[in-house]
mmCIF file of the C-alpha atoms, coordinates in Angstrom:
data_MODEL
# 
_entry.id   MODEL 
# 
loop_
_atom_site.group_PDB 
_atom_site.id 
_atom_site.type_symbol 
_atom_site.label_atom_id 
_atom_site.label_alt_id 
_atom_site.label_comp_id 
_atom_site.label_asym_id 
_atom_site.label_entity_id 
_atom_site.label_seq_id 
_atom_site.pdbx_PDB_ins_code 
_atom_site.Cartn_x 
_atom_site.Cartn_y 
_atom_site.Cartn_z 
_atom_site.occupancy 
_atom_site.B_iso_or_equiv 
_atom_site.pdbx_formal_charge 
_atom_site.auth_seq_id 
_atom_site.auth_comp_id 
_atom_site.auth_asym_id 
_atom_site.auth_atom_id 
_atom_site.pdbx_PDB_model_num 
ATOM 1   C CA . UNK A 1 1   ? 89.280  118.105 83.647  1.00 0.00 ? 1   UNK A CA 1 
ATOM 2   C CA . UNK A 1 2   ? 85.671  117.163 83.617  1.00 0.00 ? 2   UNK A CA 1 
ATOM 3   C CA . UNK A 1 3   ? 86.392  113.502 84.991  1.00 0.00 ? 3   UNK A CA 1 
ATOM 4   C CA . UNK A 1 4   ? 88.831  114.753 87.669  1.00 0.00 ? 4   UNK A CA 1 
ATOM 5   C CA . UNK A 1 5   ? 85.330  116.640 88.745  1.00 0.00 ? 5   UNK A CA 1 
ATOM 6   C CA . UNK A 1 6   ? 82.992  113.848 88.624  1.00 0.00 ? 6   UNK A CA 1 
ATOM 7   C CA . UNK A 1 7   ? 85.762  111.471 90.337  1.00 0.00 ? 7   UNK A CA 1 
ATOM 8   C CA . UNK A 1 8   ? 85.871  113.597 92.767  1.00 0.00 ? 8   UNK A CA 1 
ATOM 9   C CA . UNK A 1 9   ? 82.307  113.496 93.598  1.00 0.00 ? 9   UNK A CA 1 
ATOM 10  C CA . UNK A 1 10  ? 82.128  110.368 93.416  1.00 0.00 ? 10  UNK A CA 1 
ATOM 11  C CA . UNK A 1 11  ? 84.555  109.850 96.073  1.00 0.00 ? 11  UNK A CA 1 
ATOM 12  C CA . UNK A 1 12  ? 82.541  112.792 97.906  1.00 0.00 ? 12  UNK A CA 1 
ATOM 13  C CA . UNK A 1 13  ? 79.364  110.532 97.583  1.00 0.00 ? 13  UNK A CA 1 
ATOM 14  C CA . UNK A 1 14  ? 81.065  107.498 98.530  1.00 0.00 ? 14  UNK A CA 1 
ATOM 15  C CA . UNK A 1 15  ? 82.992  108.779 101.911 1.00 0.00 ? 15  UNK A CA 1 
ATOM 16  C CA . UNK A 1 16  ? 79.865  110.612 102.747 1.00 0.00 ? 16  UNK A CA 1 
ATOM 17  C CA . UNK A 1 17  ? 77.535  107.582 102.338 1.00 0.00 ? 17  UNK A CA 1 
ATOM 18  C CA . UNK A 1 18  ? 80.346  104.820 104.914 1.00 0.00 ? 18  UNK A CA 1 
ATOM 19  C CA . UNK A 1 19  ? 80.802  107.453 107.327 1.00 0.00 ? 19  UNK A CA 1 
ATOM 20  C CA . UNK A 1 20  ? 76.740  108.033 107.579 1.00 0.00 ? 20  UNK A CA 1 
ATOM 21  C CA . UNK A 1 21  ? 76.254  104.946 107.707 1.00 0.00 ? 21  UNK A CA 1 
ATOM 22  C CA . UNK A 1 22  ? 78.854  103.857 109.775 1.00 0.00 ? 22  UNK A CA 1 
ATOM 23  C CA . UNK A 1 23  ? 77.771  106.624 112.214 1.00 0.00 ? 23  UNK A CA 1 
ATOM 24  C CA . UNK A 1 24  ? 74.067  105.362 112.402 1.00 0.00 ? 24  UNK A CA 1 
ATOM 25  C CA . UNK A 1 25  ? 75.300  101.512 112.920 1.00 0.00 ? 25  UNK A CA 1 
ATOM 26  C CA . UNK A 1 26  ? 77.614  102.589 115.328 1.00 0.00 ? 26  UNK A CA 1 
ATOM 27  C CA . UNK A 1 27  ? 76.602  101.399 119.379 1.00 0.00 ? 27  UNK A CA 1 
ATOM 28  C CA . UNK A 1 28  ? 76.197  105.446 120.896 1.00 0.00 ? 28  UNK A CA 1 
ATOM 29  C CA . UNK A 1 29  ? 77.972  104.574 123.934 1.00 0.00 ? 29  UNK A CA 1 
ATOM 30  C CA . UNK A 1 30  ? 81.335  104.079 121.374 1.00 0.00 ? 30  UNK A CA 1 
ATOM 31  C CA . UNK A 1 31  ? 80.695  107.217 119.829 1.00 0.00 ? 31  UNK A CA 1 
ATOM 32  C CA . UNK A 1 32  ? 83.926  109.363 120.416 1.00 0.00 ? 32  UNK A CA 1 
ATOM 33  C CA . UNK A 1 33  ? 83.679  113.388 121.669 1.00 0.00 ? 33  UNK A CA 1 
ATOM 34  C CA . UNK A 1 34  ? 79.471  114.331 120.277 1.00 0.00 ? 34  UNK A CA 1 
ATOM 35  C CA . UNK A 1 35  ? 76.609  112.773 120.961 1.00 0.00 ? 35  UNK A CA 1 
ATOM 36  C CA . UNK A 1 36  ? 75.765  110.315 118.053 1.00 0.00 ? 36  UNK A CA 1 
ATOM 37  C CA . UNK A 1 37  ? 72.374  112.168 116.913 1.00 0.00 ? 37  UNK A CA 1 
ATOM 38  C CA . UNK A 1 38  ? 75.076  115.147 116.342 1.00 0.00 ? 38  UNK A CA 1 
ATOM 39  C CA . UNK A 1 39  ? 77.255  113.308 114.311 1.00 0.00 ? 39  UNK A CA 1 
ATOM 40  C CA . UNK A 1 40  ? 75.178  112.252 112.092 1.00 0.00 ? 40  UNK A CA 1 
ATOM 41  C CA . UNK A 1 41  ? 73.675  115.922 111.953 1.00 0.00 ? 41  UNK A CA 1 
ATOM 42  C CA . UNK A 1 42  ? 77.537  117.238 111.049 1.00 0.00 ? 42  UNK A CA 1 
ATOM 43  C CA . UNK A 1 43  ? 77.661  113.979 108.376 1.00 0.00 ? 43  UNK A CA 1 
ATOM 44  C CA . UNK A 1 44  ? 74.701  115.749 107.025 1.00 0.00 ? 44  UNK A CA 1 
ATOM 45  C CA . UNK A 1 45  ? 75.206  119.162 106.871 1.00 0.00 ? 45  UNK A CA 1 
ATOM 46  C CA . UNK A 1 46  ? 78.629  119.698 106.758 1.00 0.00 ? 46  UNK A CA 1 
ATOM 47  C CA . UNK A 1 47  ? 79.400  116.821 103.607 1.00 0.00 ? 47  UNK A CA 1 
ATOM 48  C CA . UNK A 1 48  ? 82.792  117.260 102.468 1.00 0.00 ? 48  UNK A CA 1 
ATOM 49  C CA . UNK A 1 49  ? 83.989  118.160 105.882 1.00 0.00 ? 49  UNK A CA 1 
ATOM 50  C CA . UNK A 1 50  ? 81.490  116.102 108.295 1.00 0.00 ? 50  UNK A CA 1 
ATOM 51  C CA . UNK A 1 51  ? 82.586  113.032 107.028 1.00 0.00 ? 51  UNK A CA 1 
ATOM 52  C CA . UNK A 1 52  ? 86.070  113.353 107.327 1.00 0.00 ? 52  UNK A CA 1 
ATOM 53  C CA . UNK A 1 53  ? 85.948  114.825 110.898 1.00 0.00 ? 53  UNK A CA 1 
ATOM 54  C CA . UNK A 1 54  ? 83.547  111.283 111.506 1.00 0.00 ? 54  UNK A CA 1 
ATOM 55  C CA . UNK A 1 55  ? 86.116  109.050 110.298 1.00 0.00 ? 55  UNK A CA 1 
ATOM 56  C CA . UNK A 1 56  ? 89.292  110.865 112.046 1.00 0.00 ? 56  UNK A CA 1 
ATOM 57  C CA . UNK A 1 57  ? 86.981  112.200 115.465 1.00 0.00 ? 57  UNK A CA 1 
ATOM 58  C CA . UNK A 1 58  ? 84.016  110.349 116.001 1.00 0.00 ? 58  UNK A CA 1 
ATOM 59  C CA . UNK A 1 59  ? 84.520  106.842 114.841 1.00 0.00 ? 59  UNK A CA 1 
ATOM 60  C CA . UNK A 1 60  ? 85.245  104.139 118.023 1.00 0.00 ? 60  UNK A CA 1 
ATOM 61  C CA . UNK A 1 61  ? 89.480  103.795 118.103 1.00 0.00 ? 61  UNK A CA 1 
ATOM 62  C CA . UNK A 1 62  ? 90.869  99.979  116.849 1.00 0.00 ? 62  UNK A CA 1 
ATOM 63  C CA . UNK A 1 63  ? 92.642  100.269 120.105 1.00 0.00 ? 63  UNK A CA 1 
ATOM 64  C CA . UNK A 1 64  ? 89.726  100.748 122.485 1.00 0.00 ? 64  UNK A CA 1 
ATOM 65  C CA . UNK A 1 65  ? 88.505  97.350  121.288 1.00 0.00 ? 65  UNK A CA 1 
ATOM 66  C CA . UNK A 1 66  ? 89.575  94.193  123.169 1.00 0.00 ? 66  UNK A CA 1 
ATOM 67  C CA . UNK A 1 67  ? 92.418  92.638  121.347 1.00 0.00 ? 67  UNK A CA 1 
ATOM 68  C CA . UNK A 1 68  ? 92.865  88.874  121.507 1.00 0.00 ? 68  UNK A CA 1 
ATOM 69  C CA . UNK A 1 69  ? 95.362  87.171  123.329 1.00 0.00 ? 69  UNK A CA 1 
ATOM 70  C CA . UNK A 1 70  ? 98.616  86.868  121.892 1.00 0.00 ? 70  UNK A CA 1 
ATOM 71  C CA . UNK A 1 71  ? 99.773  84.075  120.962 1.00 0.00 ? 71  UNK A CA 1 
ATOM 72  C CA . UNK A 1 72  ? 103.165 82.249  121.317 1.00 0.00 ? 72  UNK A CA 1 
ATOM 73  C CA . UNK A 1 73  ? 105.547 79.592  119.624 1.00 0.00 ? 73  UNK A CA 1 
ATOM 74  C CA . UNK A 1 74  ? 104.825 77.620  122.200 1.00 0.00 ? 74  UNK A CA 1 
ATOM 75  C CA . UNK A 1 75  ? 101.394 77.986  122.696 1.00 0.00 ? 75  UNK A CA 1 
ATOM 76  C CA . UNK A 1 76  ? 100.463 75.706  119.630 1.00 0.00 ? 76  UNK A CA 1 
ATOM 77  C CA . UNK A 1 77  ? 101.732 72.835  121.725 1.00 0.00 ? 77  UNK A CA 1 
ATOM 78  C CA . UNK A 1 78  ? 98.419  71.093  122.667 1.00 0.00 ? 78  UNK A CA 1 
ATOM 79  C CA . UNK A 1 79  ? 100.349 69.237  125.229 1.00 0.00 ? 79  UNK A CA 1 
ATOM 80  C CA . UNK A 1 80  ? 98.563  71.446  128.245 1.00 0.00 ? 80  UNK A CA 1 
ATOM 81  C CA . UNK A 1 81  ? 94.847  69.817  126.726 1.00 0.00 ? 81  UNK A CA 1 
ATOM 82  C CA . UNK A 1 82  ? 92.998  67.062  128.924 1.00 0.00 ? 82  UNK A CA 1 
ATOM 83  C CA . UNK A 1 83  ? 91.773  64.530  126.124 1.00 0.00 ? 83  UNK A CA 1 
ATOM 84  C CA . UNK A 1 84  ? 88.552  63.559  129.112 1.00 0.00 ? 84  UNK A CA 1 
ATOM 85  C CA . UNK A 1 85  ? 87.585  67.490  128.447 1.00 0.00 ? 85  UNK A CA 1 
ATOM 86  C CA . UNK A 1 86  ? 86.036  66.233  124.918 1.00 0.00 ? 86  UNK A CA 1 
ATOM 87  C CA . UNK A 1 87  ? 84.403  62.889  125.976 1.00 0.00 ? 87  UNK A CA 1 
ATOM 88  C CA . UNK A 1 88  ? 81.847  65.509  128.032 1.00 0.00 ? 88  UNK A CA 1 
ATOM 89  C CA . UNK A 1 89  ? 78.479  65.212  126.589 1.00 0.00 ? 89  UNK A CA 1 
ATOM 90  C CA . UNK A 1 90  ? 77.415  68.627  125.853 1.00 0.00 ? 90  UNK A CA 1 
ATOM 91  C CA . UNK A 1 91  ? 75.116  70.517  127.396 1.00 0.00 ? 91  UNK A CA 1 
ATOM 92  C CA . UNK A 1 92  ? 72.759  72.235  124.091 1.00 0.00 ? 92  UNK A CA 1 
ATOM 93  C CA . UNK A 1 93  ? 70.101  70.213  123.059 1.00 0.00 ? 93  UNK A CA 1 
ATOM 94  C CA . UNK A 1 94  ? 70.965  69.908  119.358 1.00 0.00 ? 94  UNK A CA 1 
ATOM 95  C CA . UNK A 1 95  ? 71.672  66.945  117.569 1.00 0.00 ? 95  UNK A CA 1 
ATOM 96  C CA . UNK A 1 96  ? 75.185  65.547  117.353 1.00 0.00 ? 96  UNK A CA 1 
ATOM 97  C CA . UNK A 1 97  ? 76.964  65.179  114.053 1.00 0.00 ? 97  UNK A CA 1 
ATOM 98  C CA . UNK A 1 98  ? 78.172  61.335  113.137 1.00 0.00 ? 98  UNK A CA 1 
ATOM 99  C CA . UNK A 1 99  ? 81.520  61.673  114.213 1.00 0.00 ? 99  UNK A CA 1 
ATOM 100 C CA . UNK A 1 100 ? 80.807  63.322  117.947 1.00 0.00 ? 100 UNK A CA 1 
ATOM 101 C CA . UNK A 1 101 ? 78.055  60.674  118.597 1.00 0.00 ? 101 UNK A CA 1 
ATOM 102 C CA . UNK A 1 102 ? 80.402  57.849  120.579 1.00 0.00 ? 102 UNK A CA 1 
ATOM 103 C CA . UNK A 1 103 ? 76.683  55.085  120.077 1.00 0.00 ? 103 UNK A CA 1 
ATOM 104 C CA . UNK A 1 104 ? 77.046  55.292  116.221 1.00 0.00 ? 104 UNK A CA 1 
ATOM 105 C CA . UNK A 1 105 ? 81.114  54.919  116.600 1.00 0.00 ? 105 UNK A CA 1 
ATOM 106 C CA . UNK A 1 106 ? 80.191  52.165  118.163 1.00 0.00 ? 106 UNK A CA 1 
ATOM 107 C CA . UNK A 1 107 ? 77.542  50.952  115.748 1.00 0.00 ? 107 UNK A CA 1 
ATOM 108 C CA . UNK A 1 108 ? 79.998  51.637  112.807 1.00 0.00 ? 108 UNK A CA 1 
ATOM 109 C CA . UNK A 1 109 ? 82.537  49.866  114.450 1.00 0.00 ? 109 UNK A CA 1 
ATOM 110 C CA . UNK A 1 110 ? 80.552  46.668  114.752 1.00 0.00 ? 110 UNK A CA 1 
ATOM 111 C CA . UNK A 1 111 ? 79.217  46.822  110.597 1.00 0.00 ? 111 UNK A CA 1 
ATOM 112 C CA . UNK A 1 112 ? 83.062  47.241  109.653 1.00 0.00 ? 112 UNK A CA 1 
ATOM 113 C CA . UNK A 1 113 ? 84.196  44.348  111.874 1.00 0.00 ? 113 UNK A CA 1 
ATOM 114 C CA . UNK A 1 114 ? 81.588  42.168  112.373 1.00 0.00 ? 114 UNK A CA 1 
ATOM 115 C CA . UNK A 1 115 ? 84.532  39.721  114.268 1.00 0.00 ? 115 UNK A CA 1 
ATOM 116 C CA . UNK A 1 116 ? 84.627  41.806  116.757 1.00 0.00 ? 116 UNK A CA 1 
# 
C-alpha cells in the first residue's frame, strides 16, 4: 500500500509541475476563462485540484489553433508547379549550397566533360 501512496504523489508532483509550467509558458491572450496570473495562483494553491482544472479549463483548445490545409489524393500531383519559379535567385543574402548555385553547375559541368 505504501507504493500505491508514493505513486500517487509522484503523479501529483508530476501533473502539478506540466500544468505550472505549461501555464507560465503559455501566450496570456490564449489563456481560456481567468486571467493567467490567476491560474497559476489556483496551480499553486489548490495542487491536486488546480492542476487538473488547468489542463481541462484553462489550457488554449487544439481546435482554436489554425489547422493546416488538408490535403488531397490529388494534390501530390506537382503538375500545377512552374519549373521558372525555382531558377529565381533568392532574395536572403546567405550563401548558396553547391547544388542551388547554377555558376558551379556550370563549372562542374565543364571538369566532368572537358569536350564540351
Amino acid at each position: 500500500m505504501v507504493w500505491l501512496a508514493g505513486l500517487i504523489s509522484l503523479l501529483t508532483i508530476a501533473v502539478w509541475v506540466y500544468a505550472f509550467f505549461d501555464a507560465l509558458t503559455t501566450p496570456a491572450s490564449e489563456v481560456r476563462n481567468l486571467p493567467k496570473i490567476l491560474w497559476l495562483i489556483v496551480i499553486a494553491l489548490f495542487t491536486p485540484v488546480g492542476p487538473l482544472l488547468w489542463l481541462f479549463l484553462g489550457r488554449p483548445r487544439e481546435a482554436d489553433a489554425p489547422e493546416p490545409a488538408a490535403q488531397s489524393a490529388d494534390s501530390t500531383s506537382l503538375d500545377h508547379l512552374d519549373p521558372a519559379d525555382f531558377n529565381q535567385a533568392s532574395d536572403s543574402d546567405r550563401p548558396l549550397g553547391p547544388d542551388d548555385d547554377p555558376e558551379f553547375l556550370r563549372k562542374l559541368n565543364r571538369r566532368i566533360n572537358p569536350e564540351d
